[in-house]
Each structure stands twice: as C-alpha cells, then as structure tokens.
N, C-alpha and C positions, 0 to 999 in steps of 0.2 A: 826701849827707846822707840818711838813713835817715827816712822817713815815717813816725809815729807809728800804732800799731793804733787804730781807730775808737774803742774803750773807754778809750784812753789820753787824750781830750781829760777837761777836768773837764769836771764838770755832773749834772747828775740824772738816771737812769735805771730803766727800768720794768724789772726782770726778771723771766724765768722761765725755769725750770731742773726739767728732770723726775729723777724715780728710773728705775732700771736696768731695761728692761724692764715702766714702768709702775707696779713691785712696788707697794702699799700701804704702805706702809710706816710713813706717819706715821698711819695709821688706828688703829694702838696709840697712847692716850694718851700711855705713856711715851717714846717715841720722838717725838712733836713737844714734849713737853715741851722732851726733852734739846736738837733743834734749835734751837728758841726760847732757851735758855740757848747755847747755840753761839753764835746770833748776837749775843745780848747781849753776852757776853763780847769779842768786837773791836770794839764800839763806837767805841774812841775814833780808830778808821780811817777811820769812815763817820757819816756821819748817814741815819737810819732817820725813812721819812717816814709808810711804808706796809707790813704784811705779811698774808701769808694761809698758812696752812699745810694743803693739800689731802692728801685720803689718799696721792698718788703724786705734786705738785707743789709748788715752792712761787713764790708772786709778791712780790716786796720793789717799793717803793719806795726807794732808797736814793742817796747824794751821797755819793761818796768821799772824803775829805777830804784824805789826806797820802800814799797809794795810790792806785794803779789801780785801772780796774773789773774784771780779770782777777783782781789781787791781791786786792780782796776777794773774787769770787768763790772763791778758791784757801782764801781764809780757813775764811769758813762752812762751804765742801762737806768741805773736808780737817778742818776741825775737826771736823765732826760725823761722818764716819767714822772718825777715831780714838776720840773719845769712844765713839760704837755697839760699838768694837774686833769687827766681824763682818768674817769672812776673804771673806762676800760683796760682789760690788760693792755699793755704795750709789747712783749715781749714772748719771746718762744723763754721756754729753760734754759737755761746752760748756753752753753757756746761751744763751739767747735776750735779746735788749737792746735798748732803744729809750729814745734820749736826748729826754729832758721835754722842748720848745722851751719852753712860757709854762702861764704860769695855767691856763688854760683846757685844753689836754694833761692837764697835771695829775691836774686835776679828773675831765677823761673816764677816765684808767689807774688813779685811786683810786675811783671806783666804779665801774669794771670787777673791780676786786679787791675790795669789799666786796661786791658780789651772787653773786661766784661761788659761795660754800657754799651759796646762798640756792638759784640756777639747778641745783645740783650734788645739791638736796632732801636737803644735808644738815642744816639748821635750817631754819627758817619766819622767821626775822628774821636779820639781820646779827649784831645783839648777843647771839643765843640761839648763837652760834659759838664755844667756848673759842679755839680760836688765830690770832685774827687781829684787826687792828688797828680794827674796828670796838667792840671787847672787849677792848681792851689789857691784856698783861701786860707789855710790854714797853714801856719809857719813850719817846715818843716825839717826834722834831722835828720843827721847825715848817718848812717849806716858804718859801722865801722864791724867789722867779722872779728870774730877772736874766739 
C-alpha cells in the first residue's frame, strides 16, 4: 500500500513559495494583480483563509478542499505562468508547507503574514498594503480549527 505525500492529508496549511531566482516580480502592480486573479479563479478547489503577495514571494493561508495540496499548488503557480505567457521561468520549485494544528497556529502563521510588508518597510501599516489579506481584494473564508 502506497503512503500518501505529507500534503496529501486534508487540512489547513501555511504556504510559501518563492520566484525564480528571487526575481521581483510581483513588485510590478500588474503582475500581482494578475496572481491575485490566478488564485481567485480556482477557488472552488480551495478555501483561502490568508494571503500576502511579496515583490519575490508569496504566503497563502489555504484548505484544499476536493484536491491536494500539491494540486492546488500546480493550480496557482501553473496558472499564473501561463496567464504572464513569459518563455522565463516564473517560479522557485516546490514550496514550502506547514499544516495549521489549532487555533492558536493559526493565529501565530496569519500575523506572521500580515506584518511581513510592514517588517519588509514596504507600507507602515498592514492595511496601507494593496495585495494582501489584511486589505482584501480577494473574497475571503472563515477558518474554522478541527
């Protein structure tokens, strides 16, 4: 019987996932816009609890729902470089993950992801940030621990 991959259990999970070499890349407005519309658009795969969208990372909050964690990963990263349609990479490998245990987890991985443009001296407040979930553009769920 074949062991399931670590991301294969459900549940909630913190990620991060860099660009190619660090690049900036969502540091052009228009291109974390386009991300932000990437990930919106597979929504009904995943439940979005938490995001950030750094000049060269990004951190999701997110609950797979009828998919993997791999498969949505495959989702956003592959969506949004066909959307960019650039013949350059977009994307570091893999991603980094770490499954929510409880509440309290939670709570520490989602303001770890709201102060980072703050720690990063790219805004002076959370909400002075267009793309991330302290200033939501994108509709967002409710977290429920179990």
């Amino acid at each position: 019987m074949a062991i399931p991959s670590r991301t294969a259990r459900p549940g909630t999970y913190f990620i991060t996932t860099g660009t190619h070499n660090r690049r900036r890349l969502f540091q052009v407005e228009r291109n974390a816009a386009l991300l932000l519309e990437t990930i919106d658009h597979y929504r009904a795969s995943y439940l979005l609890h938490a995001y950030v969208v750094m000049p060269d990372h990004l951190h999701l909050i997110v609950t797979p729902t009828d998919i993997t964690l791999e498969r949505t990963m495959q989702l956003i990263k592959g969506g949004f470089s066909h959307r960019l349609a650039s013949k350059l990479l977009v994307w570091q490998r893999g991603f980094t993950d770490h499954r929510i245990r409880d509440a309290a987890d939670y709570n520490i991985r989602r303001d770890y992801l709201h102060r980072n443009p703050v720690e990063a001296r790219l805004c002076e407040s959370p909400e002075a940030y267009p793309f991330f979930s302290a200033n939501p553009r994108l509709r967002l769920d409710e977290y429920l621990s179990g």
